[in-house]
C-alpha positions in Angstrom: 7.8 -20.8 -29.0 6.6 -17.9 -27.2 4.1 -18.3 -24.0 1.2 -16.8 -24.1 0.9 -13.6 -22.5 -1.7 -14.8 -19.6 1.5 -17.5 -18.4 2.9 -16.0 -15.3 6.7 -16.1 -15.3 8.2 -19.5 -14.1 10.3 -17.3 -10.8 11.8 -20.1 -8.4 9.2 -20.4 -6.2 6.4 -21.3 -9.0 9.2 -23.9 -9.9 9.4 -25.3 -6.3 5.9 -25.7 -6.2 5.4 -26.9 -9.9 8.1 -29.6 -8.9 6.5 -30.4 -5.8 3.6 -31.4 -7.4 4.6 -33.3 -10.4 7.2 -35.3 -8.3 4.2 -36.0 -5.7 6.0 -34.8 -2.9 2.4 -33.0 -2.3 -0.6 -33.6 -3.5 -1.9 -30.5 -2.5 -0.1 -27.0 -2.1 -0.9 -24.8 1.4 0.5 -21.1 1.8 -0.5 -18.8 4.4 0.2 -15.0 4.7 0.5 -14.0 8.4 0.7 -10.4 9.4 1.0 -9.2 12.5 -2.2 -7.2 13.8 0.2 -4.1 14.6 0.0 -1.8 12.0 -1.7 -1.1 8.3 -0.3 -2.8 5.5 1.6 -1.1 3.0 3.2 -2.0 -0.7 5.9 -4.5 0.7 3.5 -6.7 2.2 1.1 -7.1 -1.2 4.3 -8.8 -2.9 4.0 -11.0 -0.1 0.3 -11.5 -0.5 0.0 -12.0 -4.2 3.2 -14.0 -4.2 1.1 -16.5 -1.4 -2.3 -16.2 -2.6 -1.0 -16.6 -6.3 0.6 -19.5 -6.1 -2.1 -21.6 -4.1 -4.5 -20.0 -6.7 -2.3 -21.2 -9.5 -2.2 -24.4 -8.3 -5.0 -25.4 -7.2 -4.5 -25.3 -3.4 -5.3 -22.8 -0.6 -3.9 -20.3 1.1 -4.5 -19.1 5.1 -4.8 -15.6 6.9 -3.3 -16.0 10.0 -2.9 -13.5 12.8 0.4 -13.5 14.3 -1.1 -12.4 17.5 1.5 -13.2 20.1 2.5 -9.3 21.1 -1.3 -7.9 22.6 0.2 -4.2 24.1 0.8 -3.6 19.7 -2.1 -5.1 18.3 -5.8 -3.7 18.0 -8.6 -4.7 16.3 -8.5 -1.7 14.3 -5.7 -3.2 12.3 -7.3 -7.1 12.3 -9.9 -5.0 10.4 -8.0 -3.1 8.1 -5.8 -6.3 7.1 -9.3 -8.5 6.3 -9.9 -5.5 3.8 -7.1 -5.3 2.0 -6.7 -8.8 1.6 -10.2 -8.8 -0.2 -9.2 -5.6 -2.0 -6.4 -7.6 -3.8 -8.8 -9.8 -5.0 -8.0 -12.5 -2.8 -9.9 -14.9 -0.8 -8.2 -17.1 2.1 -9.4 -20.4 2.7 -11.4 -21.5 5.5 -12.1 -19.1 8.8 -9.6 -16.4 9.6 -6.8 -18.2 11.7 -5.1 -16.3 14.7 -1.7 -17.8 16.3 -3.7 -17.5 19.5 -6.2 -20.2 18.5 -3.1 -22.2 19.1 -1.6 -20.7 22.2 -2.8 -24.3 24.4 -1.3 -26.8 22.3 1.9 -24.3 22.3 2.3 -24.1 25.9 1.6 -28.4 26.2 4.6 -28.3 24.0 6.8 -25.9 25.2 6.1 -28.4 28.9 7.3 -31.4 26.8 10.4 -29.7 25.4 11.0 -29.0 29.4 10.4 -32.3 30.5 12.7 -33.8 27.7 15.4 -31.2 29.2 15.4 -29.3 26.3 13.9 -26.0 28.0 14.3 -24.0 31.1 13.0 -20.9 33.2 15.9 -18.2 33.1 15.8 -15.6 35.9 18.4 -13.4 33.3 17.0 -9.8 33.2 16.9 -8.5 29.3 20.4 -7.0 29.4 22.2 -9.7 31.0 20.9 -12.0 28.3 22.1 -10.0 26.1 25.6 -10.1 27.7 25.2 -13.6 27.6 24.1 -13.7 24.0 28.0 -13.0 22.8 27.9 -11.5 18.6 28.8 -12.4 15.7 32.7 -12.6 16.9 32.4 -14.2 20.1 30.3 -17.3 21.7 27.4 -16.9 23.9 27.9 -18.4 27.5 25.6 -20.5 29.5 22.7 -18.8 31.6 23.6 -19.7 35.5 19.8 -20.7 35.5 20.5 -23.5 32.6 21.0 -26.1 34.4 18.3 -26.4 36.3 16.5 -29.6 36.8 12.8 -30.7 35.4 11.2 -30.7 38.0 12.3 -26.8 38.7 11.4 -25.6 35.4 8.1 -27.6 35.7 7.5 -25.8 38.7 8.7 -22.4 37.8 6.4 -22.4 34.2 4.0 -23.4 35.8 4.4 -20.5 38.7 5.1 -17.8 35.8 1.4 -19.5 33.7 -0.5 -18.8 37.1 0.7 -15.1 36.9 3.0 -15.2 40.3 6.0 -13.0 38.6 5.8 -9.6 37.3 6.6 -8.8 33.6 9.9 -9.4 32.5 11.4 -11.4 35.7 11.7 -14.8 33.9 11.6 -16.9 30.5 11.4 -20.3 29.6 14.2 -20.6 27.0 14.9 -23.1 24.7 18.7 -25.0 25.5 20.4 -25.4 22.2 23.7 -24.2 21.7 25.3 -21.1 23.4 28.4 -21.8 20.8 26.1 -21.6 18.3 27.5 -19.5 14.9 24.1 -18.8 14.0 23.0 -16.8 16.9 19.0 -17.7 16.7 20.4 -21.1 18.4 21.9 -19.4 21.4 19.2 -20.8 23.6 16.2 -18.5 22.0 13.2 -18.0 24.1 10.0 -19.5 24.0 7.7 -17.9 26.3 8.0 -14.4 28.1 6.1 -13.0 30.8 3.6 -10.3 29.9 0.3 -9.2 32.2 -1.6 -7.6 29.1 -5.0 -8.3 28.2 -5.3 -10.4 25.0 -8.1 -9.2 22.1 -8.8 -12.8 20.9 -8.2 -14.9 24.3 -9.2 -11.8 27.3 -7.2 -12.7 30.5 -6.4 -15.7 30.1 -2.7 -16.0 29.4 0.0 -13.7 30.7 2.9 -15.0 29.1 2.4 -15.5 25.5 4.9 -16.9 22.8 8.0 -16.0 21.0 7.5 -15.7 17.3 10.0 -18.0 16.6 8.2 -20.7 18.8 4.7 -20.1 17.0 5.2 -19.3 13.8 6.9 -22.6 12.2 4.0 -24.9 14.6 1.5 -23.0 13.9 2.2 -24.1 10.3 2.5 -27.5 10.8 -1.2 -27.4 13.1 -2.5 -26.1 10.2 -0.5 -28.3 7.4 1.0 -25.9 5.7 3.3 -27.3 2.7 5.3 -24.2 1.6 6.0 -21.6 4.3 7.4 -18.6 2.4 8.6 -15.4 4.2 11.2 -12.5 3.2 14.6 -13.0 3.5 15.9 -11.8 7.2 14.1 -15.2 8.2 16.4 -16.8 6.5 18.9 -17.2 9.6 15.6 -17.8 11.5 15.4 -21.3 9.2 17.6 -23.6 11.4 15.4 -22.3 14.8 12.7 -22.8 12.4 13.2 -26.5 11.5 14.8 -27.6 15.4 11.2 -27.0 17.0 9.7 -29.1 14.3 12.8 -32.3 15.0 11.8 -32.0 18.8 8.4 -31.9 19.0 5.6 -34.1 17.7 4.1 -31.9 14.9 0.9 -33.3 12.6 3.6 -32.1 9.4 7.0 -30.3 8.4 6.4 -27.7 6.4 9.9 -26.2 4.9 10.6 -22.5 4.8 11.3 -20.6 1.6 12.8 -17.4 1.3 12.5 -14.5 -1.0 13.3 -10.6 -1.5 11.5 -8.2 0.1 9.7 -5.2 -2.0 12.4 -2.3 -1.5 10.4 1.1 -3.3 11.9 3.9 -3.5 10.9 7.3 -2.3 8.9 5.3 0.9 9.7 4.3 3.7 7.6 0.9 4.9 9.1 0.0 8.2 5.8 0.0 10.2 7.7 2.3 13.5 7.9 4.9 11.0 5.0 4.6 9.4 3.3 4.9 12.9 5.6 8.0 13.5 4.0 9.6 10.8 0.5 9.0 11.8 1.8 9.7 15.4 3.8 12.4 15.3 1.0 14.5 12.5 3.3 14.3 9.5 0.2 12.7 7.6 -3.7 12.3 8.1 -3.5 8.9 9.5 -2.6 5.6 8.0 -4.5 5.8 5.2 -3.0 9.7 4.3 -3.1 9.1 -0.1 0.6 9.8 0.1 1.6 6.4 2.9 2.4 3.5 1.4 0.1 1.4 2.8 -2.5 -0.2 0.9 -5.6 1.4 2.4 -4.0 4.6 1.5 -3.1 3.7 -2.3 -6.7 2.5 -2.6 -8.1 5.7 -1.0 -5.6 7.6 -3.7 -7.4 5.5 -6.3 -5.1 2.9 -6.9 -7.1 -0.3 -8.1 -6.2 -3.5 -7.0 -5.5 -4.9 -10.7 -2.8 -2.2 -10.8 -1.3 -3.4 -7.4 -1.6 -7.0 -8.8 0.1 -5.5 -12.1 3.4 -4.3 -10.3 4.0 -7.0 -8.3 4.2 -9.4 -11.6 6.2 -7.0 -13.2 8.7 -6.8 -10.3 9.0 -10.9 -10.2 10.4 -13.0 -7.1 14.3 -13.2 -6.5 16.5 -13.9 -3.5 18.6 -10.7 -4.5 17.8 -7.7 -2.7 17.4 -4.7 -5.2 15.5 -1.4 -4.6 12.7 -0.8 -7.4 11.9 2.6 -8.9 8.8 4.4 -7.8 8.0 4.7 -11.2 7.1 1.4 -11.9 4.4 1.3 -9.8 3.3 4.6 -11.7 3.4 3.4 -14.8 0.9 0.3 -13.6 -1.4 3.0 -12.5 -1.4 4.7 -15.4 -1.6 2.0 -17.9 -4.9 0.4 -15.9 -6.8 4.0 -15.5 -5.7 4.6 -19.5 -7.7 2.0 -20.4 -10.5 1.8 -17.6 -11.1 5.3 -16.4 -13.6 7.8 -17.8 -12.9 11.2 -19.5 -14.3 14.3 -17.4 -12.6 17.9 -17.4 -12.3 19.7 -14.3 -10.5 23.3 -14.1 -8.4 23.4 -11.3 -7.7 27.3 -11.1 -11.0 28.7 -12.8 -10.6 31.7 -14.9 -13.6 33.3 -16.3 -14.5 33.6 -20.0 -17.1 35.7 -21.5 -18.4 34.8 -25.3 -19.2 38.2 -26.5 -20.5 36.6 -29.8 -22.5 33.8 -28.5 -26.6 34.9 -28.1 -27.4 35.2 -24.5 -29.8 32.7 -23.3 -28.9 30.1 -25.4 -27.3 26.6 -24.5 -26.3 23.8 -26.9 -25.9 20.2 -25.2 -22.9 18.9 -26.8 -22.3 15.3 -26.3 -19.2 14.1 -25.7 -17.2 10.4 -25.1 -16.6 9.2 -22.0 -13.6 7.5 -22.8 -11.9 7.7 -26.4 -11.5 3.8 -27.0 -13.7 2.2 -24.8 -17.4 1.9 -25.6 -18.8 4.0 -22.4 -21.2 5.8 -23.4 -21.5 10.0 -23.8 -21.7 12.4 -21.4 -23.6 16.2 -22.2 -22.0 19.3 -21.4 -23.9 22.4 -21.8 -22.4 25.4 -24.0 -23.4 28.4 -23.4 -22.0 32.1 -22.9 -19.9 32.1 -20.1 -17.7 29.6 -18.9 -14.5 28.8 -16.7 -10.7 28.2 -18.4 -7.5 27.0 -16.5 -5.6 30.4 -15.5 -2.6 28.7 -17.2 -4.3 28.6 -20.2 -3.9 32.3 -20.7 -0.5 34.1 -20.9 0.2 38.0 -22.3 3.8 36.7 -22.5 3.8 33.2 -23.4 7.3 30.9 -23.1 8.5 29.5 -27.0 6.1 26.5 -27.9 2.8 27.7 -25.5 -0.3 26.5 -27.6 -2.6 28.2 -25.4 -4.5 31.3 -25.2 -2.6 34.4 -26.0 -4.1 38.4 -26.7 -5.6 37.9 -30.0 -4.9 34.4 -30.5 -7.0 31.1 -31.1 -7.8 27.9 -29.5 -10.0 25.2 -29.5 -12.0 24.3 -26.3 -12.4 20.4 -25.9 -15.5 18.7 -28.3 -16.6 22.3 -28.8 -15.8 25.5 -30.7 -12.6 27.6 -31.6 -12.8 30.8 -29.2 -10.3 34.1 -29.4 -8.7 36.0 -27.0 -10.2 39.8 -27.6 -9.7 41.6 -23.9 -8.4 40.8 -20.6 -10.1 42.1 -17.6 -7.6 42.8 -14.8 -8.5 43.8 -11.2 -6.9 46.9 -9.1 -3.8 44.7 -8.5 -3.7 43.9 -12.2 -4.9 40.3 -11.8 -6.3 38.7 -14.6 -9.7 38.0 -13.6 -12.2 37.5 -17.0 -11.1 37.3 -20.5 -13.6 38.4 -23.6 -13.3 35.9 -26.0 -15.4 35.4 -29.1 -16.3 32.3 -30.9 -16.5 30.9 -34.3 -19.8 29.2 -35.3 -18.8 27.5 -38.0 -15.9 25.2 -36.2 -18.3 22.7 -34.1 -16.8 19.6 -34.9 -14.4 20.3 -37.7 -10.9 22.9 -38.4 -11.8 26.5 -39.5 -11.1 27.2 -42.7 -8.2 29.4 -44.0 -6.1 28.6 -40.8 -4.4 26.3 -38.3 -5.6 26.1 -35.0 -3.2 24.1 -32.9 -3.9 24.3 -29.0 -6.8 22.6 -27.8 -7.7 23.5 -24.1 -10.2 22.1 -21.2 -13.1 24.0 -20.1 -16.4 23.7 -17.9 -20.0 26.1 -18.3 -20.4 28.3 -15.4 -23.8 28.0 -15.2 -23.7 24.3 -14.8 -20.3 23.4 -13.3 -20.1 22.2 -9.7 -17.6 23.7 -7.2 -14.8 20.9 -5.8 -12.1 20.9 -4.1 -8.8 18.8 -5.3 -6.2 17.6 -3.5 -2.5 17.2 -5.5 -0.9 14.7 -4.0 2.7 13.9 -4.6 5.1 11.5 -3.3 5.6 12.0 0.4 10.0 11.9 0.1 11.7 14.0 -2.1 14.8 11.8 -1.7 14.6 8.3 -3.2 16.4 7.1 0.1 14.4 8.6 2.3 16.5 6.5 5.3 19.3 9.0 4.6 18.4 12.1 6.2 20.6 15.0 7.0 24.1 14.5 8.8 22.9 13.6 12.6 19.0 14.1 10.7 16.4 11.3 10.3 14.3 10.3 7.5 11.7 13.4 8.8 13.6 15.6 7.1 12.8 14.5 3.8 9.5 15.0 3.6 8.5 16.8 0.5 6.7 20.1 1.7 4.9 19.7 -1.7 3.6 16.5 -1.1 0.0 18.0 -0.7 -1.5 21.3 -2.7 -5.3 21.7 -1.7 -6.9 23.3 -4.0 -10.4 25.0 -3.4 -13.1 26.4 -5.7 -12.2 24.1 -8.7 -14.7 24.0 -11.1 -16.0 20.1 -12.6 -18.3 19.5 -15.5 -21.7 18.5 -14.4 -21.5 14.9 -14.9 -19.2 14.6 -11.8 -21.8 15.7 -9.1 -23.0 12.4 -8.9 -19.1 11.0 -8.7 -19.0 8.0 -5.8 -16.3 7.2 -3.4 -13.3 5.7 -4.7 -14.7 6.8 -8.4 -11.6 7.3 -10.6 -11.7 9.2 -13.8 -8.8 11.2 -16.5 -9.3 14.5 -15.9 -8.5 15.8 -19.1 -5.1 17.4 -19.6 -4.5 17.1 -15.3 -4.1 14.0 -14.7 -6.1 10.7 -13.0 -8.4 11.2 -9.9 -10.7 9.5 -7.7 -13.4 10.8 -5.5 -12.4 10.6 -2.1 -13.4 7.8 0.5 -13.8 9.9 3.3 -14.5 13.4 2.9 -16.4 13.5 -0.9 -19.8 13.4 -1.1 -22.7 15.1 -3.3 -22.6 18.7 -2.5 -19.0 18.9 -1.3 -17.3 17.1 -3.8 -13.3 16.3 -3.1 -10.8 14.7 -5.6 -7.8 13.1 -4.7 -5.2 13.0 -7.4 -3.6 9.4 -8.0 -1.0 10.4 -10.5 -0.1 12.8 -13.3 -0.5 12.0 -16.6 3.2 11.6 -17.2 6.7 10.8 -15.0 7.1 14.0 -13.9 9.9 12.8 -11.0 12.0 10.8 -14.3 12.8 14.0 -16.3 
């Protein structure tokens, strides 16, 4: 028997949970998703939040949004802001107050003292690159620190000396004594606390040394009784460090970590020190540029949330890394804005055309749908003797299979007549710049008689029209690896230099001068737009497009 379509697939994770519950492990689930405040959020982290938020939806539980403040020269409140917004974009609402790692940075310090007084911790005077010596790889052991063995009463004193602010940044850190020997190398006596003399946004001047993130991120879940933990999968050699701090120290709960695959898209790039370099270096119009891959700037390309939600469904959960094709996500986009967006006609590269048959003075109102399936209502669109065509849509030497204007030949303009191509005016360059058309009456709403008419074109009155301007975006790589860059290159050097096309003096039918930010409509025959966030507003209207009507990048 077949599930119904609304049943989300049964992907691992639902089944952990789903077992969970029935066996009464838990009687409740708790998820968190826990960004760090250093940066936007882009595609790979909405798996990560539909994947958490889901399955506490699903099942009744809750999930947390939780800072993972514990770095404060990276973090701003800037990006604290823009996370809290995309969260509730997704259409997702975390339980409780907003939760920062710092709210915990007391009870995290009281513990890291206990691990020292049970001689599990000590203050290391190693600079950065000795510990590294010390470290060993993959091959080869670590070796003790000469600081290790240390007694108590030292370490007590030296934390203690390093909490009041008495060393400068980077002279010692409190360590946690595991195993040197370790295979997994996160055991090799990780540290726990680091000396930094930065001002704090959530806790001021209060602490200058602040956490590792291995040290707060599993007891920050068991403060706030978290039941499944889930993260991507380079934490999965991070589990064992994960699960020592909560055997040695007295946690309200163990939580367990759960692992999953990462959102790999091609044609991005989604590592956050690039996506800054970007924003940094002027390659894009900050972080939320319509061609980034973070979320703001999918939304401010006029990506809906439902289509975000869409894609990440499609793609399921696996612990196999695999790379997914851009076009996926397109294909989400297009399917919701199919079905949900408005009809409106815009030409993009206005050519004039002159009725010579059609009275002067006169205008007919002719009313046409909104959207073709959907009950939205009508929109008018005033007729009259001159209006604007798509230069395009006029050739004097057409290619085999153009349905367009040609000298002498016929088409139909969109809900309206049948014109014909009688004259083209050129300019002193020979530029096309007005074509004389005339019209037949007596083809309003139904196929002339005597003869086919196959091309139907878009069109706006001139009279009536409002100037835009539109903005073709394009993906921002032209390689679907865009990690691969020339021979001694970087990933810079596959930008595509056609990623943006502004174009000015476009011409839109009048019902889009009262278009609203983030307002997304089917521009007939071009493609799916929104208005912009930022820059559109009555009077200077700007369209940003989301995507074409069809794959353009699969053929």
């Amino acid at each position: 028997m077949n599930k119904p379509e609304s049943t989300p697939p049964a992907h691992f994770l639902r089944q952990i949970v789903q077992a969970d519950l029935q066996s009464g492990k838990h009687t409740k689930i708790v998820t968190r998703f826990p960004p760090e405040p250093n940066g936007y959020l882009h595609i790979g982290h909405a798996k990560s939040i539909c994947l958490n938020f889901g399955l506490a939806q699903e099942s009744g539980g809750e999930c947390h949004l939780r800072f993972d403040d514990t770095n404060p020269a990276k973090e701003e409140q800037e990006y604290i802001d823009a996370i809290k917004q995309d969260v509730e974009w997704l259409g997702f609402k975390w339980s409780g107050d907003i939760r920062y790692a710092s709210d915990y940075f007391d009870q995290l310090h009281a513990w890291a003292i206990e691990l020292i007084k049970a001689g599990k911790a000590y203050v290391c005077d190693l600079t950065p690159e000795q510990a590294r010596e010390y470290r060993g790889n993959l091959t080869e052991p670590g070796k003790n620190s000469p600081f290790r063995d240390r007694s108590v009463e030292e370490n007590l004193d030296l934390f203690a000396r390093m909490t009041a602010g008495e060393f400068p940044d980077g002279a010692k850190a409190l360590r946690a004594k595991i195993d040197m020997a370790a295979p997994n190398m996160n055991l090799r006596d990780p540290i726990l606390y680091r000396i930094r003399h930065a001002r704090h946004h959530q806790t001021g001047d209060k602490w200058c040394i602040y956490p590792s993130y291995d040290f707060t991120h599993g007891q920050s879940d068991a403060i706030e009784l978290i039941t499944h933990s889930i993260c991507t999968l380079e934490f999965e050699d991070h589990r064992p460090l994960y699960e020592w701090f909560l055997d040695n120290l007295p946690v309200p709960a163990k939580p367990r970590q759960y692992e999953f695959a990462r959102l790999n898209l091609n044609y991005t790039v989604t590592s956050k020190r690039k996506l800054k370099q970007l924003v940094d270096e002027g390659h894009v119009d900050g972080w939320d540029d319509p061609r980034m891959s973070t979320l703001s700037a999918f939304r401010r390309r006029g990506y809906t949330s439902a289509s975000i939600r869409e894609f990440c469904e499609r793609i399921g959960v696996t612990r196999s890394d695999a790379v997914v094709d851009m076009g996926m996500l397109e294909f989400c986009i297009r399917d919701d804005l199919d079905n949900n967006a408005p009809r409106a006609m815009c030409v993009l590269r206005p050519l004039k055309v002159t009725i010579t048959n059609y009275p002067e003075g006169q205008v007919e109102n002719l009313s046409l749908p909104r959207h073709p399936k959907q009950d939205m209502g009508e929109r008018m669109l005033p007729f009259s003797r001159e209006l604007y065509i798509d230069q395009d849509d006029y050739m004097v030497d057409p290619p085999k299979g153009y349905k367009r204007l040609v000298p002498g030949g016929e088409v139909r303009l969109r809900g309206s007549y049948v014109i014909r191509a009688d004259e083209a005016i050129t300019d002193a360059e020979g530029n096309i710049v007005e074509l004389l058309c005339s019209y037949d009456p007596d083809t309003l709403g139904k196929n002339p008689e005597g003869r086919k008419v196959k091309g139907v074109i878009h069109w706006v009155p001139a009279a009536d029209s409002v100037e835009c301007e539109v903005r073709l975006y394009d993906r921002l790589f032209n390689a679907a690896n865009p990690d691969k860059g020339e021979e001694g290159g970087t990933f810079l050097d596959n930008i595509n230099p056609d990623s943006l096309v502004v174009l000015k003096g476009c011409r839109a039918e009048p019902s889009l001068a009262t278009a609203t930010a983030e307002e997304r409509f089917q521009f007939e025959r071009e493609g799916y737009f929104c208005a912009d966030s930022k820059d559109s507003r009555p009077g200077n209207l700007v369209f940003n497009r989301t995507v074409t009507l069809r794959d353009s990048w699969g053929q």
